[in-house]
N, C-alpha and C positions, 0 to 999 in steps of 0.2 A: 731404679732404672729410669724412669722419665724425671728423677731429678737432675740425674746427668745427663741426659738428654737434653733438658730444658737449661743445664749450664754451658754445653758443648754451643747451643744457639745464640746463648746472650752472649758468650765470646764471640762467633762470626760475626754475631749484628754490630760491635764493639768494633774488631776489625774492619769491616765493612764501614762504619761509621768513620774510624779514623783515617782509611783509603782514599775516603770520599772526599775529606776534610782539606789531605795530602794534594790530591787531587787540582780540590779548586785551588787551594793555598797558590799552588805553581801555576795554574790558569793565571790568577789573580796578579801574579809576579811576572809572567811573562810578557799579557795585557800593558801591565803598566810600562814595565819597559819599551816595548815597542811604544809606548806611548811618549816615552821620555827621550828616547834615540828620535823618533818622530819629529818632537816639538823641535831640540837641538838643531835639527838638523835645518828645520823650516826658518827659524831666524838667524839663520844665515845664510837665507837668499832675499833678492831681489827684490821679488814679492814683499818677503817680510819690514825691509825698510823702506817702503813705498808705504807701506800697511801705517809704519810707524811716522813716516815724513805726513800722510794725510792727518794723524792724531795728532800730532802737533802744531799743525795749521788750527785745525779745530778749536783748538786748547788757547790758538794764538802766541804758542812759546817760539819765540823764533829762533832762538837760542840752540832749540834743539829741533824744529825743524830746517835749520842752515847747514846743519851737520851733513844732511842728507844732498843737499844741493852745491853743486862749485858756482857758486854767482859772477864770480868771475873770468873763468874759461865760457860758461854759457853764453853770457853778457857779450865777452870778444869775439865768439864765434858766431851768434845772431848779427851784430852789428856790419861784422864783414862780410857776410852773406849779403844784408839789404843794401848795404853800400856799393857791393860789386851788380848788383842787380839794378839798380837805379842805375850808375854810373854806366853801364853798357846799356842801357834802354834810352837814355836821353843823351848819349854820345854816337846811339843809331840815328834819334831824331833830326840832332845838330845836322847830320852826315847827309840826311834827306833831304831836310829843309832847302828852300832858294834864296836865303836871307844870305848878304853879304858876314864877313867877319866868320864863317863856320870855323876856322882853325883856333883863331882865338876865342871862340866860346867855349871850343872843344877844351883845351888847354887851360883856362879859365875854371872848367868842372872838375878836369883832375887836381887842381892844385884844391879847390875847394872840399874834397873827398875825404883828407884824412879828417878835416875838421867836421864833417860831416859825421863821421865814424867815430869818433869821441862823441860826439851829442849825442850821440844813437847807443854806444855802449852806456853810457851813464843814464840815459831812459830807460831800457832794456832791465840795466842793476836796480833802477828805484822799482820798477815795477817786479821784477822778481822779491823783491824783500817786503813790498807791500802787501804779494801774495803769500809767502812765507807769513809775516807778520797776522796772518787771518783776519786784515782788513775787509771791512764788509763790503766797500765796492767792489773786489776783485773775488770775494769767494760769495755773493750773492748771499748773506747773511742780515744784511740789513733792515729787511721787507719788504722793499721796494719793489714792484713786477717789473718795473723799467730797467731794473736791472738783473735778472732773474736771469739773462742768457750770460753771466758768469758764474753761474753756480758748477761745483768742478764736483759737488758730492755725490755725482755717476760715476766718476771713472775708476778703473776697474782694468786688470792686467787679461789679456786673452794670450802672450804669448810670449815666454821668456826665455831664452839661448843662451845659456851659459858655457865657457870655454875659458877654463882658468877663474882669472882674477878680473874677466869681461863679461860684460854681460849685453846683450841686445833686447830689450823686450818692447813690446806693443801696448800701450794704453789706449781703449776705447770708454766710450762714454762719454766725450765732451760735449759742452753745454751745446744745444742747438737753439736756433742757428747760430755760427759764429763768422767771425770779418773772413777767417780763410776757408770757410765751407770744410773743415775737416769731420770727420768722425771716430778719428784713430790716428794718432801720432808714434810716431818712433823715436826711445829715446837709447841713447848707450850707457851704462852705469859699470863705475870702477869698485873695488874692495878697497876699502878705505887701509892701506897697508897698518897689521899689528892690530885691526879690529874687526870682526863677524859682522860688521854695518858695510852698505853698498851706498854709492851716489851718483848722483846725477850729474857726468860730466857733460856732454853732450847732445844736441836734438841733430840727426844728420842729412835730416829732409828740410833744413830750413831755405840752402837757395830755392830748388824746386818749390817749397810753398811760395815764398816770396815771386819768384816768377809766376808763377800763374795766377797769384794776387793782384801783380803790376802790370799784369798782361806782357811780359816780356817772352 
């Protein structure tokens, strides 16, 4: 009687044991999945190739952090901002001034602008590739403390808007102090069509900086 008793037990404990087992097994699988739908899903946003555009700076592969950046819509669209900003801030001054010749100086500055705007887009390019590149002046690697206000390895996403194949987000942490008194920038990033990587098309705050930089 209490052998069969005592078998009747080690079976439950058996089942009980293999329930258990069942159990976590599918804890275990579910975990992970959520884990793996999770990761999927994170590197293919914004965040993620921002994550991966800084590792590459780091790394100094510029190869693969240009991926992440259009240096050349950037490049055009900074250059025309500062261009139009100057050009109507010293086409106000002209307009004040009591100096004789004001139409032809005025006239003088516009024909001078587009060539202004080529110097300034191809400044703009060298310097976005220098910092791509993970050059020490521009990413404060060097050691130098005198230049320690470009160190960019703060910044850090507080806010990202996505709608579609657009994206809006907010980088804070820039190096303090810096020439535009910024703390947080706004950039726009595209989905690179036919790939889960995002870029950097555009910064849309650049006349407003530039104005309140030139005092305009």
């Amino acid at each position: 009687m209490w052998y069969e008793s005592y078998q009747r037990r080690r079976r439950l404990t058996r089942a009980e044991r293999l329930w258990r087992a069942v159990f976590l097994l599918a804890v275990a699988a579910l975990a992970t999945g959520a884990a793996t739908v999770w990761w999927h899903r994170y590197t293919g946003t914004p965040e993620y190739s921002l994550a991966q555009l800084g590792k590459a700076v780091k790394a100094k592969n510029y190869g693969e952090a240009s991926k992440y950046v259009d240096e050349e819509r950037i490049s055009a669209d900074i250059a025309q901002s500062m261009t139009d900003v100057l050009l109507a801030k010293y086409t106000k001054k002209f307009q004040a001034d009591p100096f004789p010749f004001t139409e032809s100086r005025i006239e003088l500055l516009q024909k001078m602008a587009p060539r202004f705007d080529n110097w300034t887009q191809i400044g703009v390019r060298n310097a976005i590739r220098l910092l791509l590149s993970g050059n020490g002046i521009l990413t404060g690697s060097t050691g130098f403390k005198v230049i320690d206000v470009h160190n960019f390895s703060g910044l850090h996403v507080v806010r990202a808007e996505v709608q579609g194949d657009q994206a809006e987000v907010v980088v804070d942490g820039l190096p303090q102090p810096n020439p535009f008194d910024l703390k947080e920038i706004r950039i726009r990033m595209q989905r690179v069509p036919g790939t889960r990587y995002w870029r950097i098309e555009e910064v849309p705050d650049a006349t407003p900086i530039f104005q309140k930089y030139f005092g305009e």
